[in-house]
N, C-alpha and C positions, 0 to 999 in steps of 0.2 A: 193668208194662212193663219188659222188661231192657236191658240195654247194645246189643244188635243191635236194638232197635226205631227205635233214635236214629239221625239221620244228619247229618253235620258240611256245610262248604264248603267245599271245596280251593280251593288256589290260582287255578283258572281260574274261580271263581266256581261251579261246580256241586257240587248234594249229591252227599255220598258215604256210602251206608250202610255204617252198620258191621257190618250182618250180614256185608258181604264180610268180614270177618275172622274169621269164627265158624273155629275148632279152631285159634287163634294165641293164644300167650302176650302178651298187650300189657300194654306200661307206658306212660299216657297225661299228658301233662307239659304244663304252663303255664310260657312260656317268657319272656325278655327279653334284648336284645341290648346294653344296656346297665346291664347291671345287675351286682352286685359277684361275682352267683354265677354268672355266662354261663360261664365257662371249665368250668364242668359238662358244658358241649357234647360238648369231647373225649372226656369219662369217658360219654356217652351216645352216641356214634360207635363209641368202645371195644366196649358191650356190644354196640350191633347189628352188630359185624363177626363179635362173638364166637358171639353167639346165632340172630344170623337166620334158618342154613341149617338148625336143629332148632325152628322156627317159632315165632320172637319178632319182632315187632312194634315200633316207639317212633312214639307218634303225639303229634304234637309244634303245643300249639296258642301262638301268642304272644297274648301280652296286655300292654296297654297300660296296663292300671289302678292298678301300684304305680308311684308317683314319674314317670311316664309314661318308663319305661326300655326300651319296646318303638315307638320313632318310626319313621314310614314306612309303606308298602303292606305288606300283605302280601308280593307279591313283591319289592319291597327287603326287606326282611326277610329273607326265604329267598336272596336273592343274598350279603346278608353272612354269612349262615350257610352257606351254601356254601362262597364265598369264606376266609373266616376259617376255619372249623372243619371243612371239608371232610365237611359232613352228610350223609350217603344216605338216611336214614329218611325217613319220611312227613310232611312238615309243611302244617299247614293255613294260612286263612284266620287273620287276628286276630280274637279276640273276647273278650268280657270274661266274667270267671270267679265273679266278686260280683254280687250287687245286683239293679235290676229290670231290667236288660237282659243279665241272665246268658244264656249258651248253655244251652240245657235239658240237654246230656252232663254239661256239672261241676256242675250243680242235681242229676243222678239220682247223679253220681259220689259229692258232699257229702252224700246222704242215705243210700249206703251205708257209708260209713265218713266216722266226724271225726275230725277232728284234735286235738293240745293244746287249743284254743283253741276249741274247735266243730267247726260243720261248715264257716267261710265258709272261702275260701283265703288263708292267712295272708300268700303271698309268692309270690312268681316261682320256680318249678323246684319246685311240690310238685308227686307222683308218686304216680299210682294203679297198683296192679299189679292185673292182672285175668289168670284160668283161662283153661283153653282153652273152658269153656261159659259166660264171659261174666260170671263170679261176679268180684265187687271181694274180692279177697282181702286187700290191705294198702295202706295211705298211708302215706307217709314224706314229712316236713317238708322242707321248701327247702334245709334244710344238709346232708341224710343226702347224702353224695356217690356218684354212679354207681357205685364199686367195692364200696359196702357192700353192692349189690342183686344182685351175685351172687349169693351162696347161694340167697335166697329165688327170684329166675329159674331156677337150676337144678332146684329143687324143682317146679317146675311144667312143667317139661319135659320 
């Protein structure tokens, strides 16, 4: 089963396949609004002003399971991240990224590529980068910050 078989829950509660995104560069990110590394937001606003209109993607899930740094609905959530950081990308539904009530997308994401540490998700803002056919090309750990993912987004573009 690959990355488009899977479908998330956006903000108004409905699924949303991600085969819509098949022939888009996506980098897909577990998020938190209160957390030490949210100001990542900017540097991921950055790349999708930079990269969007040559078809990149940032699908942006919050999660509430480190230190519980992701409080509120879903849609508070995306209002302070609006508000605050002036977000346009795609952000979904909260869900959790470990354990048995994982989303099955960061269960197939953690089994294509681990990290330091394995496969669980170490932290809030780690980042899957995925091809235009769906292949998990790279993870990068909750510190790599937004501008280091240049090169490698350009590369797939």
């Amino acid at each position: 089963m690959g990355l488009y078989a899977y479908g998330v829950e956006n903000l108004q509660g409905e699924r949303v396949s991600l085969s819509e995104y098949k022939g888009k560069v996506l980098l897909v990110v577990n998020t938190a609004t209160e957390c030490g590394l949210t100001p990542q937001y900017d540097g991921l606003q950055e790349l999708y002003k930079t990269y969007h209109d040559k078809g990149f993607e940032i699908l942006d899930f919050p999660s509430n399971q480190f230190n519980e740094q992701a409080p509120g609905t879903s849609v508070e959530i995306n209002q302070v991240c609006k508000g605050r950081f002036g977000i346009s990308f795609e952000q979904f539904a909260k869900i959790d990224v470990n354990g048995e009530n994982a989303d099955p997308l960061f269960l197939y994401l953690q089994s294509q590529k681990k990290g330091r540490f394995g496969r669980r998700i170490k932290w809030n803002f780690t980042k899957f980068l995925i091809d235009r056919e769906g292949h998990v090309i790279k993870r990068f750990a909750p510190t790599t910050p937004p501008d280091k993912l240049r090169g490698p987004i350009e590369a797939l573009l």
